[in-house]
N, C-alpha and C positions, 0 to 999 in steps of 0.2 A: 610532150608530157601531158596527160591529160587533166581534168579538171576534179574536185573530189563532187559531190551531190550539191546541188546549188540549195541543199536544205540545211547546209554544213551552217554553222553555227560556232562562232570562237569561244573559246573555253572563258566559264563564267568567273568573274572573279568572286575568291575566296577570302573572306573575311579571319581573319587570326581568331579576333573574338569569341566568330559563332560558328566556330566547329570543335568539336569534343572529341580531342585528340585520342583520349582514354578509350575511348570506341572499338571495337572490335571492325574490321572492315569487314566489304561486303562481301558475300556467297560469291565461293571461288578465287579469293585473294589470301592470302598466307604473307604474312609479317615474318618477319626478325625473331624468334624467341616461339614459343608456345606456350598458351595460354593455361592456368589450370586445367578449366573446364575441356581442353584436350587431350588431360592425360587422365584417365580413371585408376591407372594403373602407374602412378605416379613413382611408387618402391619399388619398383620392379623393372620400370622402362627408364630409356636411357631419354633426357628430354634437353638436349644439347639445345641451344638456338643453332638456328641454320639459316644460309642465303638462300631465299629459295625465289625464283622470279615472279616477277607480279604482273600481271596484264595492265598496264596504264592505260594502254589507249583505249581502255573500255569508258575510260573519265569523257564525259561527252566532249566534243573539239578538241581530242589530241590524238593525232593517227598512231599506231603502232610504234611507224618509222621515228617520233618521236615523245616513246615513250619513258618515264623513270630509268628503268633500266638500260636502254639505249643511249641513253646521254651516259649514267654512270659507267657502262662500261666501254664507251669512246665511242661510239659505233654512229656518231652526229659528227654536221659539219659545220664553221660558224656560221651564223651567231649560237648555235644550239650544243655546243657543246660543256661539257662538265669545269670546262675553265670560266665561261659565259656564265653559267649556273654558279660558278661562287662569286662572281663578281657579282652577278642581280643582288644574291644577298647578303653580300656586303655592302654595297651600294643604294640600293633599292630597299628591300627589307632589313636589312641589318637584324640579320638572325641567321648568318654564316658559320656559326657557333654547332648548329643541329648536322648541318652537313660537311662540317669536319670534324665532331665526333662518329659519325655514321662513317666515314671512309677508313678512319682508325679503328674501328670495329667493327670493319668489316675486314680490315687486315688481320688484325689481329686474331680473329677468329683464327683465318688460315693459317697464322705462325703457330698458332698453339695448338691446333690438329696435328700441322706436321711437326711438331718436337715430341724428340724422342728419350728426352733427359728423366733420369731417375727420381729426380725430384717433383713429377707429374702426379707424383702418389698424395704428396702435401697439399693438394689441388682438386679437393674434390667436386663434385658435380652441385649446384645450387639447386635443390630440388623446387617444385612448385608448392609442396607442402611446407617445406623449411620456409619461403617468401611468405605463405600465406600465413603462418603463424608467427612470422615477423611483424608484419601489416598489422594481424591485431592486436600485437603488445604494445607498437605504437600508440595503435588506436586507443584502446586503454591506456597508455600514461596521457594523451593528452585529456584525454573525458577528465580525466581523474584531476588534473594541470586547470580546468577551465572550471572544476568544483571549488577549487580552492583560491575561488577571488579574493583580496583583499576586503573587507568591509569598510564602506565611504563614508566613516562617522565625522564629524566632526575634525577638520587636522588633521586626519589620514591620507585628504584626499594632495593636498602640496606635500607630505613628506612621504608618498609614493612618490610624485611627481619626480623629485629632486632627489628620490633614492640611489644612490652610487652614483652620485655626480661632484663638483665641487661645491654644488650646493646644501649638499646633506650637511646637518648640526654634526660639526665636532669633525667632522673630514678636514683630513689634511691634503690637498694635491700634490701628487709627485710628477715630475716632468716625463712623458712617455718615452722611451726609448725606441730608437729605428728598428722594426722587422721582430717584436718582442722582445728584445735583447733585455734584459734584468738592468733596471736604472740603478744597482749595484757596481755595476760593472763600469757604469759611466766616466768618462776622465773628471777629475775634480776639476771643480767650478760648472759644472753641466747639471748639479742636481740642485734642486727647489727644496726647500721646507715653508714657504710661503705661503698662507692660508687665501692670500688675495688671488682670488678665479679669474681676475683681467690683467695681473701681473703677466710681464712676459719675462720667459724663462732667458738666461743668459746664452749665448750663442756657442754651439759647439765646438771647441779647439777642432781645429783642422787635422791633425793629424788621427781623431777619431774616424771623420772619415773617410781617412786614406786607410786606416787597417780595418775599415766596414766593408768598402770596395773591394781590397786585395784578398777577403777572405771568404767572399760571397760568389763571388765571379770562377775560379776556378775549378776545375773537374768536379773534384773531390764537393768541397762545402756545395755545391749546386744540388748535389745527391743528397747529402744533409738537409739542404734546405729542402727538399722536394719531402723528404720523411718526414720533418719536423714538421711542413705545412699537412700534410696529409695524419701526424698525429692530434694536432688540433682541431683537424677536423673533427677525427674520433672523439677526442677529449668531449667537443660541445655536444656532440650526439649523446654523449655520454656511453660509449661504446667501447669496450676494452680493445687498444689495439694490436695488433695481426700479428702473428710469427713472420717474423723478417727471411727467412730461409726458403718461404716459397719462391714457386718459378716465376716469373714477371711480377715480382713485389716494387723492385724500382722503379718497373713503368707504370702500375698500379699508383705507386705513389704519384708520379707527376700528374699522371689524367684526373685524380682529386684534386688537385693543387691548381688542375688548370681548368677542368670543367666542372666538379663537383660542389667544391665547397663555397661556401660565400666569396663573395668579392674575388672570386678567382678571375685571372683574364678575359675567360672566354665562358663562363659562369652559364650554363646551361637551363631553361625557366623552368625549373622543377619544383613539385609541391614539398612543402616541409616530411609531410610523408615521404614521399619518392626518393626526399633526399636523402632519410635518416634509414629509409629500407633498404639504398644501396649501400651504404655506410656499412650497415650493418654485415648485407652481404658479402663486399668486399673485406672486412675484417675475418670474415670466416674462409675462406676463399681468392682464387684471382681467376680459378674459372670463369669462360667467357658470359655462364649461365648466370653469372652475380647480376649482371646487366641487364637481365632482362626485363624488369618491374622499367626501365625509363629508356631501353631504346625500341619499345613498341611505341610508345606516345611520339618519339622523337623519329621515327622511320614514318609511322603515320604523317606526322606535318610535314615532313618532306614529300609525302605522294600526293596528297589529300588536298594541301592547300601550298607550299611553295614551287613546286613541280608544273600545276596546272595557273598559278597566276607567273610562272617564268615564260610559258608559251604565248600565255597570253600578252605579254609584254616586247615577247621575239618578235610577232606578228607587227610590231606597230615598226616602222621604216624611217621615221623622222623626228628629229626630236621636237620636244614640246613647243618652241621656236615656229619651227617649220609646219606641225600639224596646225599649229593656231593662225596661221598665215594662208594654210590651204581651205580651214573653215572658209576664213576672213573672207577669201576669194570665190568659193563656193557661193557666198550669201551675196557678195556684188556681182557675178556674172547670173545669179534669177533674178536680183532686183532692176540690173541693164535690160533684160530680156523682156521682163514683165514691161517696165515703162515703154519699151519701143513698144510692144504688144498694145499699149494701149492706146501709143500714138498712131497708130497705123489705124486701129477700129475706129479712133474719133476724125481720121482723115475721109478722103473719097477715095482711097487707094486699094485695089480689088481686094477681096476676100483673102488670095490668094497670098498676098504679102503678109499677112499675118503670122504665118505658119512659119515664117523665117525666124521669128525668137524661139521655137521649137529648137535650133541649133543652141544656144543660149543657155536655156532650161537644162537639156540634156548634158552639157558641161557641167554645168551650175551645181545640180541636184546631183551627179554621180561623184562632184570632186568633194562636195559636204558630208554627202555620207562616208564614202572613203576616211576622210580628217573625222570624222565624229569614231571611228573605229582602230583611229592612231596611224591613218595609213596618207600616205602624198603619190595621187596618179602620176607625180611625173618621176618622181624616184621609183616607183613600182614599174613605171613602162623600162625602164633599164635596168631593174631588176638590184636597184643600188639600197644600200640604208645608209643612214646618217652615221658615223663611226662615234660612238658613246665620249661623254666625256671626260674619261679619268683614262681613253684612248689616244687622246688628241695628243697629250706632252710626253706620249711615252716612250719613244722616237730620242724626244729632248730629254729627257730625265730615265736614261733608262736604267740608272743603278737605284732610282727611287721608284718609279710605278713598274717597273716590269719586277724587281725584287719585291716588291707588295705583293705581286702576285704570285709569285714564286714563295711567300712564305705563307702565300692565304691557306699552301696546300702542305705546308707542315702541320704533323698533328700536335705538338706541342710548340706553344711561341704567345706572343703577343696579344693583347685583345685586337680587334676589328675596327677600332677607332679610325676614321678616316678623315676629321674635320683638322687635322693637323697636316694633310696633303698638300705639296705646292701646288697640284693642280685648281685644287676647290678656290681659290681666289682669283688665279687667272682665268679659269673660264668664266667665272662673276663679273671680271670686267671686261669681257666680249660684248662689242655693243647688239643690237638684235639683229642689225643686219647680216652681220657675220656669222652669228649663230643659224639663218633663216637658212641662207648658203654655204652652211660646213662643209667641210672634206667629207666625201662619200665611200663606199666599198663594195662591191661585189659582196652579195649574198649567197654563200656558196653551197647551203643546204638543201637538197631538191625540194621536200618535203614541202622547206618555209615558203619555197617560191612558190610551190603547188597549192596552198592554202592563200597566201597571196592574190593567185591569179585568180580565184575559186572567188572570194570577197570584191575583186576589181568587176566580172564580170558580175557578180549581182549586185552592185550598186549601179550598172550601166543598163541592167535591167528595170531595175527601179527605175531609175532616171527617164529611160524611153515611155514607159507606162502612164508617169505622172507628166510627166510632159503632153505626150500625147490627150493624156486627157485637159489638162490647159489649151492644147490648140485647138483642141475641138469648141472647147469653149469662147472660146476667140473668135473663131471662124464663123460659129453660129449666130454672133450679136450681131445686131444689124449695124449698118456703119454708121455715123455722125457725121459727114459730109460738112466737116465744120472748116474746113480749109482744104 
């Protein structure tokens, strides 16, 4: 296999921060959705979003072979594939969120192309006009919402402060009830009329939450709950909600429930706009075109910035452990080199011995840069990588980590939370030796190795360069004849 251009450059890391998701990409890249400003003829054309593929590897340091679309649609080998790519970001970036709503809507699209039910008619198409004159009704209530401060005279400013809390004059606190349930409802002896806000409320007969569980948990109430959560949302938008009769209104509902509205599981970072525009959308609507105001932002940080800092993280062969250990080694095989180097100039020993810490250097200097790039020359010579952490126990634990991951790629489920994993404490008390020396794996992606070996040989280039010019320097000093 051959080498890529030794002017090959690993893909830069991207900052979450300071990229503007909102962006339109560059000339010759097509998103998820279409924008206004691409349809002039907005009433009249059909502006469906669509899958449409994207050149990644135009992103500087990511070939083709492993581009966005490559990985999403399987076509990688580990570490580079679409399983890899959710682990990173749940793991790594923990924004696993954006690329399991992107997979469910990208499915989804296709179920909803190919149905052919009569109730398609109740579903119609979310125009770019229809979003754009959503957008600015928002826009105007909130203009309107930021006119209407409070005034901070005198006293105004604590009983804002304290406004609808138990702190407000004359409030009386009532004990909350689980999941919104009306504290009407609640078994006696569960309710408060207690004015004192540090009082604690009396504990709840048991058998409330035995009929909380058995009514929440099966088929049916789950479907309830996913509407009820999905009509509050509406409620807070202030959004009248949807005919229940359209075609996927009960998946509609979960996907609010689970990525839209506040405090959902898997809660998607969307702006108060984006989120009250989809709202809106999806109340008129279950068409796939309702989505399209948040998964161009949300397709963008996947290409733009998780896509290219995922490669760039594939590339690196060793874990933290290990690259800090091959720095470590790197800076003591020049610093060895160097001092014989000096000792040989301040001896009577020929010219000629000098040039032998040139072997030394050339170690030294190619194994630093290597590790300064996430990479270990001796796991790279066998083509091995360190097998990731939440890897190691999954073997031992496979009804917990290997089921983790098996539900990373359900579209509706649990948040991402992973600091509750048995693995995360056992690997915490791996002493570093153990860690330096972990289990290894064949890297099976040609591409990774080929970029790999592309980085191995230009640091062995460096390394000869600088070196060479050290022994020259060496060479040239006269000697010291001092022993």
């Amino acid at each position: 296999m051959g080498l890529l251009p030794l002017t090959y450059r690993r893909p830069a890391y991207v900052d979450k921060n300071n990229i503007s998701l909102s962006d339109e990409p560059s000339t010759g890249q097509n998103t998820i959705g279409n924008s206004p400003a691409r349809n002039s003829e907005a009433g009249s054309e059909k502006t469906e979003p669509s899958l449409r593929p994207v050149n990644s590897g135009s992103i500087a340091g990511i070939p083709t072979a492993l581009s966005f679309d490559k990985i999403i649609e399987g076509g990688t080998c580990p570490p580079c594939t679409v399983r890899d790519f959710m682990n990173y970001l749940i793991y790594v970036e923990r924004s696993a969120e954006n690329l399991q709503f992107f997979l469910w809507y990208r499915d989804y699209m296709k179920r909803f192309e190919q149905a052919k039910t009569w109730d398609l008619a109740l579903a119609p198409e979310w125009t770019p006009a229809m979003e754009e004159e959503a957008i600015h009704k928002i826009q105007k209530e909130q203009a309107e919402k930021a006119r209407k401060k409070p005034n901070c005279k005198t006293g105004d400013v604590t009983v804002e402060i304290f406004k609808g809390t138990d702190f407000e004059k004359g409030s009386t606190p009532v004990l909350s009830s689980p999941r919104g349930r009306s504290t009407s409802d609640l078994p006696e002896g569960t309710r408060t009329g207690s004015n004192d806000p540090f009082g604690t409320p009396p504990d709840t007969p048991r058998g409330y939450h035995q009929e909380t569980f058995s009514s929440e948990y099966n088929g049916s109430s789950m479907a309830t709950t996913y509407r009820t959560q999905a009509s509050d949302a509406f409620a807070t938008a202030g959004i009248k909600p949807p005919f229940t009769i359209q075609p996927f209104r009960k998946e509609i509902d979960r996907v609010i429930a689970t990525y839209i509205m506040d405090d959902a599981p898997r809660q998607l970072n969307l702006s108060d706009k984006e989120q009250k525009a989809v709202l809106q959308a999806l109340a008129h609507t279950t068409h796939p075109s309702a989505f399209r105001i948040i998964i161009t932002p949300i397709e963008s940080a996947l290409r733009r910035q998780a896509h290219p800092n995922f490669i760039r993280w594939s590339i690196c062969n060793g874990n933290p452990a290990r690259v800090f250990f091959a720095r470590g080694l790197g800076v003591a095989l020049i610093l060895i080199s160097t001092v014989v180097a000096i000792v040989l100039a301040l001896s009577n020993a020929g010219r000629g011995y000098r040039a032998l810490a040139a072997i030394g250097w050339v170690l030294g200097i190619s194994t630093l840069i290597a590790a300064y790039k996430g990479m270990c020359v001796v796991l790279h010579g066998l083509h091995h990588r360190h097998i990731r952490p939440w890897e190691l126990f999954m073997a031992e634990e496979e009804d917990g980590e290997e089921g983790k991951a098996k539900r990373s790629f359900d579209s509706f489920g649990s948040g991402n939370s992973y600091e509750d994993e048995p693995w995360l404490v056992r690997y915490q008390q791996r002493n570093v030796i153990r860690k330096i020396f972990d289990r290894e794996v064949w890297i099976q992606e040609p591409m990774l190795r080929q970029i790999q070996d592309t980085i191995a040989v230009q640091s062995m280039l460096c390394a000869v360069v600088l070196s060479a010019i050290l022994t020259a320097i060496f060479v040239a000093v006269p000697g010291g004849d001092l022993f």
